[in-house]
C-alpha positions as CSV (number, residue, x, y, z in Angstrom):
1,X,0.0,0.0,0.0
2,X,1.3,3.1,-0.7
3,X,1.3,6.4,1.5
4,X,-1.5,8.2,-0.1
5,X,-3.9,5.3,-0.1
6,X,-2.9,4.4,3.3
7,X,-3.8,8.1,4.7
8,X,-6.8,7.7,3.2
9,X,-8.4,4.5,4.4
10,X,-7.5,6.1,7.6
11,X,-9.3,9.3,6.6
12,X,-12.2,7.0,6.6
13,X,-11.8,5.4,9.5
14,X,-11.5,8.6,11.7
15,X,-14.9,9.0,12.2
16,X,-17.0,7.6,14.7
17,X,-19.6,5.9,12.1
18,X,-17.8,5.0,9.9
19,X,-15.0,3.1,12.5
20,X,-18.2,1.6,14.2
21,X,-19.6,0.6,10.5
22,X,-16.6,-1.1,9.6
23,X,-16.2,-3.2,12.7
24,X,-20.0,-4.1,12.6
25,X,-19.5,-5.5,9.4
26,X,-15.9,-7.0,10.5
27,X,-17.6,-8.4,13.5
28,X,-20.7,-10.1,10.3
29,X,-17.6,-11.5,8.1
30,X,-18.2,-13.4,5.5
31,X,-21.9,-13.1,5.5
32,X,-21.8,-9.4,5.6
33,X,-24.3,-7.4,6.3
34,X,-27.9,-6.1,4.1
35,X,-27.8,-1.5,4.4
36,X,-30.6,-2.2,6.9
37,X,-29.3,-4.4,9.4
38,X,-26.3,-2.0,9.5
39,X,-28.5,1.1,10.3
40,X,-30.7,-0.5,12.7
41,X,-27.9,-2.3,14.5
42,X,-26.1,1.0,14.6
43,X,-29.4,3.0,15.4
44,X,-28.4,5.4,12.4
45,X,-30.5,7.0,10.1
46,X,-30.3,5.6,6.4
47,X,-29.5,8.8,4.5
48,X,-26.5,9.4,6.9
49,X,-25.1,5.6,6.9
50,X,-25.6,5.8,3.0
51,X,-22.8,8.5,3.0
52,X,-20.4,7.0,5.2
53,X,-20.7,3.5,3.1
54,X,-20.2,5.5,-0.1
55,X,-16.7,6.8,2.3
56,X,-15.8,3.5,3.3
57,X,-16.2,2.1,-0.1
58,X,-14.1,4.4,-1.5
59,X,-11.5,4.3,0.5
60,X,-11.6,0.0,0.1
61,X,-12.8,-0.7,3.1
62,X,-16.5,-1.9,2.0
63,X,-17.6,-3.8,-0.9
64,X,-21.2,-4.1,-1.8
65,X,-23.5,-6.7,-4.1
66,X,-26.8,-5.9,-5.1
67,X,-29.3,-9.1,-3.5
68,X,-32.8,-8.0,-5.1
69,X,-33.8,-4.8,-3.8
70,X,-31.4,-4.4,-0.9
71,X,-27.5,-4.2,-0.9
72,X,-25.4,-6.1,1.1
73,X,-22.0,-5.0,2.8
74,X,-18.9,-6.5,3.4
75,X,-15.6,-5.5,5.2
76,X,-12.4,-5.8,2.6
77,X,-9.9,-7.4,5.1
78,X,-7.6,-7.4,2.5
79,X,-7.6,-3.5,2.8
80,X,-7.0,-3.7,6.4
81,X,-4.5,-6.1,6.1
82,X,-2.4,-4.1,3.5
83,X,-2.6,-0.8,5.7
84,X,-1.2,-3.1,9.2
85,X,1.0,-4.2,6.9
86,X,2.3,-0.2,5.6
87,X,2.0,0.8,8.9
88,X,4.2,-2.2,10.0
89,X,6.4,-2.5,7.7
90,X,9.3,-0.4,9.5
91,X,8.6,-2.0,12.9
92,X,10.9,-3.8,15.3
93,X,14.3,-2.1,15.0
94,X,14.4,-3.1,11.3
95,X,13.5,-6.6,12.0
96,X,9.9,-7.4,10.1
97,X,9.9,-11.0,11.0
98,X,9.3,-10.1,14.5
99,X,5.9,-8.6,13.4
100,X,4.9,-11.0,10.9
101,X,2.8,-13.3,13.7
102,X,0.9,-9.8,14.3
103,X,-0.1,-10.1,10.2
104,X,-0.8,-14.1,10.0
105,X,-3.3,-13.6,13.0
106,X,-5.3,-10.9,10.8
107,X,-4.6,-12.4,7.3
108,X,-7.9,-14.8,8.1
109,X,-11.2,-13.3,6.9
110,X,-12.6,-14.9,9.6
């Protein structure tokens, strides 16, 4: 991941929806999560979750698919793993393989 991107996934993230959205739908996994599950399990008003899952998904947090007249949601780990990773990548005194059991734990989209 490079700098840019990784400033803004956390962009996203530094907001109190939007970090609350992506761990709800962290916390669904695979099965994600339908747009109305998300607002009433967050107790947030459609209109205003609409424009923080248009944020997340831009910044490749989110991804979406279309199941009749709803949309579903789901977390991109692999987004989250690559910013741990940026942000990790200088850690330990120079010595990456000291972090690395950090990144196998999250590298399950469990």
């Amino acid at each position: 991941m490079e700098k840019t991107h990784a400033l803004g996934v956390l962009s996203a993230l530094a907001h109190d929806i939007r970090l609350d959205v992506f761990r709800l739908l962290v916390r669904a996994g695979p099965a994600g999560m339908a747009a109305g599950e998300i607002a009433a399990g967050l107790d947030i008003r459609a209109n205003t979750l609409s424009n923080n899952l248009t944020i997340l998904t831009g910044a490749g947090l989110v991804r979406s698919e279309r199941e009749g007249r709803s949309i579903r949601y789901f977390a991109r780990m692999e987004t989250m793993r690559g910013l741990l990773a940026f942000l990790m990548e200088d850690c330990c005194g120079g010595r990456p393989e000291l972090c690395q059991p950090v990144l196998d734990r999250i590298a399950c989209d469990c």
